[in-house]
C-alpha positions in Angstrom: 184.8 163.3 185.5 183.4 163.5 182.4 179.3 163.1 181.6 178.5 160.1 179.0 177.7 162.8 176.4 180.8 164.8 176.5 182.6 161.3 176.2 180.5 160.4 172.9 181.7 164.0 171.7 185.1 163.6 172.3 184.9 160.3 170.9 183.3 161.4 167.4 186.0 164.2 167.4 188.9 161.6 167.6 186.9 159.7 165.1 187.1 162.9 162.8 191.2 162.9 163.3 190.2 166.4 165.1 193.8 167.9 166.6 194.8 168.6 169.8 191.7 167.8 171.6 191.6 169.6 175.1 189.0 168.9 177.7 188.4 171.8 180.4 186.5 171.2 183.8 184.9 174.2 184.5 182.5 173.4 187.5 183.1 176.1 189.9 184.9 178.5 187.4 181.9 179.3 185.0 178.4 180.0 185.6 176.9 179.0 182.1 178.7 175.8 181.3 180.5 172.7 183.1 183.1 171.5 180.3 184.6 172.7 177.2 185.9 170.6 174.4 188.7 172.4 172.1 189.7 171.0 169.4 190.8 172.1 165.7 190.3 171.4 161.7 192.7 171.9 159.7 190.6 173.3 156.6 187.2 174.3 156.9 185.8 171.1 155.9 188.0 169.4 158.6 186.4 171.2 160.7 182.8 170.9 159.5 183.0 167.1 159.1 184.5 167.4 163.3 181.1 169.1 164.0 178.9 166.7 162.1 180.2 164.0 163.2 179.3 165.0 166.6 176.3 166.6 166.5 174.8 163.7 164.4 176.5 160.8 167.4 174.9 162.9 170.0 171.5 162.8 167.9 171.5 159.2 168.1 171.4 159.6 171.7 168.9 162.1 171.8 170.2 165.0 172.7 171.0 167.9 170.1 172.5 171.3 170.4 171.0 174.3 171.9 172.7 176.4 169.6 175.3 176.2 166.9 177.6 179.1 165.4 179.7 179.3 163.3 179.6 176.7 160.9 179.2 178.2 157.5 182.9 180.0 158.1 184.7 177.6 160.1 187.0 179.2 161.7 185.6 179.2 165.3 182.3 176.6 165.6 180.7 176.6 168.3 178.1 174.1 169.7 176.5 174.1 172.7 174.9 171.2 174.9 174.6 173.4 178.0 176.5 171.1 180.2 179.4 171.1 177.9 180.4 173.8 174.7 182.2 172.1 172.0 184.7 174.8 170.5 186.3 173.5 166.9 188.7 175.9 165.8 191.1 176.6 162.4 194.5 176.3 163.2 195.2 180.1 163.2 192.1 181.0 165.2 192.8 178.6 167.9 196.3 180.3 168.8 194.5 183.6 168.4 191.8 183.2 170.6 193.5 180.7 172.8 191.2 179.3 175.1 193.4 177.2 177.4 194.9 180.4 178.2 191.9 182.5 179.4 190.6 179.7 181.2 193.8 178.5 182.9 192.1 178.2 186.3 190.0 175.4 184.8 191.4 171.8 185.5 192.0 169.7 182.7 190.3 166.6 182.0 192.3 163.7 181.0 191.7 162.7 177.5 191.4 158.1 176.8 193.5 157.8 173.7 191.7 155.4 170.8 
């Protein structure tokens, strides 16, 4: 199930028109995070605007980001809440690095359309 937060992430992300958002339920498969969100731009402002929009509906709840990277190039930004790393990939990048398939032990979380 996922925490409030991650759901106001996901959220802003649809908001954004982010693609092919992917939830992944890692309790008991990592050691340094419970949930990733995946999801991509499709230019590098698509995918900045995906990150702001998040980061700033998360502020409003009062939690920000341990750490950001990324952002500047776009092609793989990461954020990360500790509980939950929000990945927001280019197109491209996202088949390359392919997360879903490295982490295919992970369960998948299902996703409330808008």
């Amino acid at each position: 199930m996922m925490s409030p937060r991650l759901g106001e992430a996901v959220q802003a992300a649809q908001d954004r028109k982010a693609v092919d958002l992917s939830v992944l339920d890692l309790q008991g498969v990592s050691s340094f995070t419970d949930f990733f969100l995946i999801c991509s731009g499709t230019s590098t402002r698509h995918s900045q605007a995906i990150c702001d929009a998040i980061v700033e509906q998360l502020e409003k709840s009062g939690v920000l980001p341990a750490h950001v990277e990324g952002y500047s190039q776009a092609e793989w930004i990461l954020v990360d809440y500790l509980s939950f790393v929000v990945h927001i990939f280019s197109l491209r990048a996202r088949q390359f690095y392919d997360l879903e398939r490295l982490w295919k032990t992970a369960k998948r979380v299902e996703i409330p359309e808008l």
